[in-house]
N, C-alpha and C positions, 0 to 999 in steps of 0.2 A: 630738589623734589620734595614738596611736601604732600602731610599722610596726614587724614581725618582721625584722632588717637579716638577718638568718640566714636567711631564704626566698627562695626563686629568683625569676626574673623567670615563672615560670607563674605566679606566684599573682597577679603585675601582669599579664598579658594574659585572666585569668579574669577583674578585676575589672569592676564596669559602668562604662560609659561617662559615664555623669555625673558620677562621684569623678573621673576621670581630668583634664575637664575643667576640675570646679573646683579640682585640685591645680593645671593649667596658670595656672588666671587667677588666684591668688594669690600673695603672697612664701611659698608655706610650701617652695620646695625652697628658695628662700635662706636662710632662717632655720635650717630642718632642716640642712642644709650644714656653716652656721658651726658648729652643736652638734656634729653629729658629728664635726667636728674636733676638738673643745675635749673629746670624751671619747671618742675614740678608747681615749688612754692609757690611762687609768681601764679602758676595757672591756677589755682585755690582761687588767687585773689582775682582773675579776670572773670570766672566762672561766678562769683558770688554778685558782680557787678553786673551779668547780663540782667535786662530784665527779666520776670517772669512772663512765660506766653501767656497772654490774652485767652479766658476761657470761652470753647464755643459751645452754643447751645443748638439742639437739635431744630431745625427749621421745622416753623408749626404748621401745622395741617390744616388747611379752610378745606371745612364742610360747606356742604350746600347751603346748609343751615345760616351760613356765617355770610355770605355772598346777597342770599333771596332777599328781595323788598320786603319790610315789614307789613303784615296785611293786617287791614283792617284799621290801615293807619295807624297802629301799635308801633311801640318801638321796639328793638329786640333787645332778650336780654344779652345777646353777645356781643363782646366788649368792640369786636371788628365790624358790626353792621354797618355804623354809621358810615365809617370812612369806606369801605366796600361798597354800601351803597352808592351816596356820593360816586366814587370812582368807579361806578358802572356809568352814571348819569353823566361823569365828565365824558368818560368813553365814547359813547355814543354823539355826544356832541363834538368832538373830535373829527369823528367818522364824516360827518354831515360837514364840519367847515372845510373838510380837508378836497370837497368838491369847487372851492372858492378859489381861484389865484390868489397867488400870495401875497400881490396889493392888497387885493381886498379881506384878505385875512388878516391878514396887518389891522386893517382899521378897523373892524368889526370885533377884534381881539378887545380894543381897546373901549367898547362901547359897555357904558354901565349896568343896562338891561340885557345883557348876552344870556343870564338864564333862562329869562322870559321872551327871547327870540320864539316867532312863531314861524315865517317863512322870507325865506329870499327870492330875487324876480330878478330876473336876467334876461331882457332885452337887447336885440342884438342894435347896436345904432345907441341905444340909451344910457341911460348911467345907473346902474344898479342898486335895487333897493332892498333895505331891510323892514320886514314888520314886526312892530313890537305895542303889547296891549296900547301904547302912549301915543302909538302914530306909526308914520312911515319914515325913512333916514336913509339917507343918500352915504351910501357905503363909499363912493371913490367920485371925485369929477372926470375919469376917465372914463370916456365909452366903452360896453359892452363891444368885443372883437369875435369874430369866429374863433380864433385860439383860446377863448375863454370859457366858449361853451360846448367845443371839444376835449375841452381839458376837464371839465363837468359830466361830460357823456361817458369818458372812460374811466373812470368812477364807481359808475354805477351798473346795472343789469341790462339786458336788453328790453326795450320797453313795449308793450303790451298792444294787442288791439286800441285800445282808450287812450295809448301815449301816455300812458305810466309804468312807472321804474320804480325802485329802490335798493336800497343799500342791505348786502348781506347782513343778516340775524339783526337788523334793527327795525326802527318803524319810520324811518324817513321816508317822505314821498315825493317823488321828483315827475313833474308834470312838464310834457313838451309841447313846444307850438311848430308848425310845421308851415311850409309856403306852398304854392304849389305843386313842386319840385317835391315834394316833400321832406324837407332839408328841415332841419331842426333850424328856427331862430330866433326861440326863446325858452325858457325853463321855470319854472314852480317849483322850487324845492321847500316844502313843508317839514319840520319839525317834528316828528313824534315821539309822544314822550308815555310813559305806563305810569297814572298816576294812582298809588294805593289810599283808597278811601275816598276816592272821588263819587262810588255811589252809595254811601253812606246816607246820602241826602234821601233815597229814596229806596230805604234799605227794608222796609213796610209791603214794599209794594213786590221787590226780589224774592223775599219770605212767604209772600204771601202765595206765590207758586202761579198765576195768573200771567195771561199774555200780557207785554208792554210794548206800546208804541211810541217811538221817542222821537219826536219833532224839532228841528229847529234849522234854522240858516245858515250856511255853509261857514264850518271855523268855529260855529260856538260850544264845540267839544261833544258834539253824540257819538264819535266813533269813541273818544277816550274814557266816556261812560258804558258804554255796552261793553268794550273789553275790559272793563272794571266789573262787570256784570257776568261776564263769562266766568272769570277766575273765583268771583264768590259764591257760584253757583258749583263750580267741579272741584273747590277744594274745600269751601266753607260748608256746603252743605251737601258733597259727597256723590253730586249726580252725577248724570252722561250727558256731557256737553259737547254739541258737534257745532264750529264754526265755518261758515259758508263765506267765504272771503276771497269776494272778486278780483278786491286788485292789491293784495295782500295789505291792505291797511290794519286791519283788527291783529293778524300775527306776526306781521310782517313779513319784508323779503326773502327768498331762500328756503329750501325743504324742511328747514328746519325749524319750528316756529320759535317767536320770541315767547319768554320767562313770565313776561306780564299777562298770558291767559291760563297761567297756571297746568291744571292737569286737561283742561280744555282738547280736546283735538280741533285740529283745522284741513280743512277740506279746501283745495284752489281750485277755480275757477280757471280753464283754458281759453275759453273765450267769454267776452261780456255778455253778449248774446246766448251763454249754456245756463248762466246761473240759475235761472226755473229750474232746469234740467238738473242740475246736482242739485238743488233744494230737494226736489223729490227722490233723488236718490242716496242724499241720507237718510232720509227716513225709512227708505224699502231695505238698505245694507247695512246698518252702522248701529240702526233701534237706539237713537236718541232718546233722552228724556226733554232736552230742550235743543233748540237750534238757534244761532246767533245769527242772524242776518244785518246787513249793512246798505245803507240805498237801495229801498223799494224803490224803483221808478218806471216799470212798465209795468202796463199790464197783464200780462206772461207772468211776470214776476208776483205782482199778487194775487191772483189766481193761485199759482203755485204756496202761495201764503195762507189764503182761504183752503185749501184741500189740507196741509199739514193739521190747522187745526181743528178741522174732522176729526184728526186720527190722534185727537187724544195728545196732541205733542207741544209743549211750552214754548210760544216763540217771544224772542225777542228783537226786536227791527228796528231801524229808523227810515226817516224819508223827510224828504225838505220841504220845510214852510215854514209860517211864523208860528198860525196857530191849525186849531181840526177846521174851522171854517177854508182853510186852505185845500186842505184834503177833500173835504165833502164837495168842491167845487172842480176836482181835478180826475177830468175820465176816467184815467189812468187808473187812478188810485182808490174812485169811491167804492171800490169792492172790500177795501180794507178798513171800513167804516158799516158794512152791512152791505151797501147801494142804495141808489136813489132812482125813484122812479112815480113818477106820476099821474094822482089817483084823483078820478073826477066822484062828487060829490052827491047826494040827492039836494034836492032841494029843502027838507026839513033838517036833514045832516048839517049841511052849510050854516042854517040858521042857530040848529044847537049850538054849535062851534064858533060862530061868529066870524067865516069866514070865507072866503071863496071858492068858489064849485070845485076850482081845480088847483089841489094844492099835491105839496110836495112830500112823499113819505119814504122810509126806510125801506128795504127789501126783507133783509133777514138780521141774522145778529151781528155784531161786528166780529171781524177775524183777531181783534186782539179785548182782551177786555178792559183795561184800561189805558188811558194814554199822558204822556208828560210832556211838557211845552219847553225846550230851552229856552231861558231869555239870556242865560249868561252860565260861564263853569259853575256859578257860586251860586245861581239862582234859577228855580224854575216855577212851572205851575202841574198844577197833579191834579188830572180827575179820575177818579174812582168810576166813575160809570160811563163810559163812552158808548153805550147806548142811549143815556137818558139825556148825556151831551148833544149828542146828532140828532136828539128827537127835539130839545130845544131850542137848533141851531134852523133846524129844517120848520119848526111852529114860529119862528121869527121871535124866541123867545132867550132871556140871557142864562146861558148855563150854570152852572154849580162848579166850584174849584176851589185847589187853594194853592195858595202862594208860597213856599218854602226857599228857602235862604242861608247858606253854609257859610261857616267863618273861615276862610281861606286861610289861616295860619295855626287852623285849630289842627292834633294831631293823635288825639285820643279818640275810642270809639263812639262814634254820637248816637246816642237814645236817648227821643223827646218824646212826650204825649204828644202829639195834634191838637189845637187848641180851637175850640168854638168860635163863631163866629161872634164880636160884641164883646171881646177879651181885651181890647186894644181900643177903648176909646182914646187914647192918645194919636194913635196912629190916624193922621188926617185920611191918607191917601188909601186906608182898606177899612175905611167904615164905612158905613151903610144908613141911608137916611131910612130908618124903621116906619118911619111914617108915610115915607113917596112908596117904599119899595111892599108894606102891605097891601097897597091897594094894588099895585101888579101883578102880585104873584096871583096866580090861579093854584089850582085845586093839584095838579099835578107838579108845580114847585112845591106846594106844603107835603109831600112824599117824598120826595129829592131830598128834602132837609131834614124831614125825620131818620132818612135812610140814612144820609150825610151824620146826624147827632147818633145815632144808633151806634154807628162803627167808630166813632170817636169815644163812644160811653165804651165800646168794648175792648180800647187799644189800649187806652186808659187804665184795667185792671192788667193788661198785662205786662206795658212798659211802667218802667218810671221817670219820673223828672229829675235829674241835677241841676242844683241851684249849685251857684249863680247862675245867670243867663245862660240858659242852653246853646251850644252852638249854631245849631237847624231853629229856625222861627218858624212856624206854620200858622198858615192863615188862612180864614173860608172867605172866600171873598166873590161876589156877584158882579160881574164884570159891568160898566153903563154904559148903557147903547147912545153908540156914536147919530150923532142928528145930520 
């Protein structure tokens, strides 16, 4: 029988009472006694020879603070952001490959642009692709199965009016095709990502407190700049931001919104067809100061756009096109430009003007006051007056803009002057023949461009420039009319 000599006397008044007794009635303390004399010595020396335990430290505590994306493109000063960071972003990509069979997880693992993955396509009968900025890539030569994109459906939430899904507390978008059985037999799973500082580029225009309309072609990133636009509006600059988010792209899936719109609320959308409906009823229940909208596309819907800004209330929207000549031609839509409608002329009108009886003119003001054009994440065009735009677009005349340009690996907060027009004679492709394009302009482009130098002289005292090369480029540039 051996005893722990190292254990206290609890562990001897815990024991039962029949050991105790029959330790009384035998020789085993005298025996036990002499031994432990006779190795005492000995135990000195096994006890010296353990090693010492390993000291433990208390497990550290992550704050919020330690976890949250750096904003404003900052980096933090806590020593765990980075790698927290990171391991939120690996997380979530996680989540989204984890809707892949494990073929194709396999091979998609192994692909060099996997952080720059944009979306996967899963056709049933096809072989499965991935997109990435570089192109398309054939993730497996095995066709797309029914077990494949069952095994993708349950995964994810049950999917919408519109046949969109996604993934609890992230921003993936998982889009379905349906036959006419209406059997799911194909999927769009999109990639979303919260990128901090992404509206940086157009961070003049956020500040300036002024509706924004942000246009571009589907995938060139307006949704990841308007929820870059939400967050720097309710935590940088302190407002009441209400998010109206149809198919929870802006906060993603699940009641719970995602981390990347900051102190933002968001408002879901039950059906595609209410969202007019909740647009106007943030603003009667919640008393926004700004509202984030996502694909204007009916007309209900900007309507419902036109009334908010009646009432006093900051919007910010997108809707799809390349550029405003897109808009101004789009029934739907020309409400969100003012409107168009058409005014016949006198006879001596026409000849002031130089133009024909029956031309084309604006209604009223437009519902946002300025608007930006995606061409790319990294690049866009900005016009400050999308009234003076649509009145130039509707005289058959070329509008006033400029070109802005971000460095995609830049990671510090960018403040640039806006730079004049005729700053960049190097620059082939955004000059301006001064000698064709005086004799163009009329009487109401030399007010556009005093307006346009006016608010460049006054941005001027207020920003500064960092040299070297700033990251954002800006540029006034007159676009030439296509023959």
């Amino acid at each position: 029988m051996l005893i722990d000599i190292n254990s206290s006397w609890h562990s001897a008044n815990q024991a039962p009472i029949s050991t105790l007794k029959y330790i009384q009635n035998t020789n085993f303390i005298t025996s036990f006694s002499s031994s432990f004399r006779r190795t005492r010595r000995a135990r000195k020396t096994f006890v010296s020879q353990k090693p010492t335990p390993p000291s433990i430290h208390p497990p550290t505590v992550r704050r919020p603070s330690d976890w949250a994306p750096p904003r404003n493109g900052s980096v933090s000063d806590s020593p765990n952001s980075a790698s927290t960071s990171r391991s939120g972003a690996d997380i979530e990509l996680e989540l989204f490959l984890e809707l892949l069979p494990s073929r194709m997880r396999r091979e998609l693992c192994m692909h060099r642009e996997l952080g720059d993955l944009i979306e996967v396509v899963m056709d049933l009968g096809r072989k499965p692709l991935a997109r990435f900025p570089s192109g398309d890539w054939v993730i497996s030569e095995q066709i797309v199965k029914h077990e494949d994109l069952k095994h993708a459906i349950s995964k994810v939430g049950d999917f919408s009016d519109d046949n969109r899904s996604g993934i609890d507390r992230s921003l993936h978008r998982i889009s379905a095709i349906r036959n006419r059985k209406m059997q799911v037999i194909g999927l769009t799973c999109r990639v979303g990502r919260a990128v901090a500082g992404s509206a940086e580029i157009i961070c003049d225009l956020v500040e300036g407190g002024g509706s924004i309309l942000v246009i571009g072609p589907p995938g060139v990133g307006k949704t990841t700049l308007i929820r870059e636009i939400a967050r720097m509006l309710a935590d940088d600059h302190m407002k009441r931001v209400v998010i109206v988010d149809t198919s929870n792209e802006i906060g993603g899936d699940g009641d719970v919104p995602h981390s990347g719109i900051g102190r933002a609320r968001r408002m879901q959308v039950p059906n595609v067809n209410m969202q007019h409906s909740v647009m106007i009823e943030a603003v009667e229940n919640h008393m926004p100061e700004t509202i984030i909208i996502d694909e204007i596309g009916t007309e209900l819907e900007a309507l419902a756009a036109s009334t908010i800004a009646q009432r006093g209330v900051q919007l910010v929207g997108t809707a799809h096109g390349m550029t405003i000549d897109n808009i101004v031609k789009n029934p739907s839509l020309q409400i969100l430009v003012g409107g168009i409608e058409s005014v016949t002329l006198g006879d001596e009108e026409a000849k002031k003007r130089k133009v024909q009886k029956t031309i084309l003119e604006r209604k009223g003001p437009p519902t946002f006051t300025c608007a930006v054009e995606m061409i790319s994440r990294t690049e866009c065009r900005v016009h400050h007056r999308l009234d003076a735009t649509v009145d130039a677009i509707l005289a058959g005349k070329l509008p006033l803009f400029e070109v802005r340009q971000m460095d995609a690996e830049h990671h510090e907060p960018l403040k640039v002057t806006p730079i004049l027009r005729g700053s960049y004679p190097e620059e082939s492709e955004l000059t301006i023949n001064e000698d064709k394009s005086a004799e163009m302009e009329s009487d109401e482009d030399s007010e556009d461009e005093d307006y346009a130098s006016n608010q460049f002289k006054n941005r001027s005292i207020k920003r500064s420039v960092r040299k070297p090369s700033p990251p954002v480029c800006v540029y006034t540039y007159r676009e030439r009319k296509l023959l």
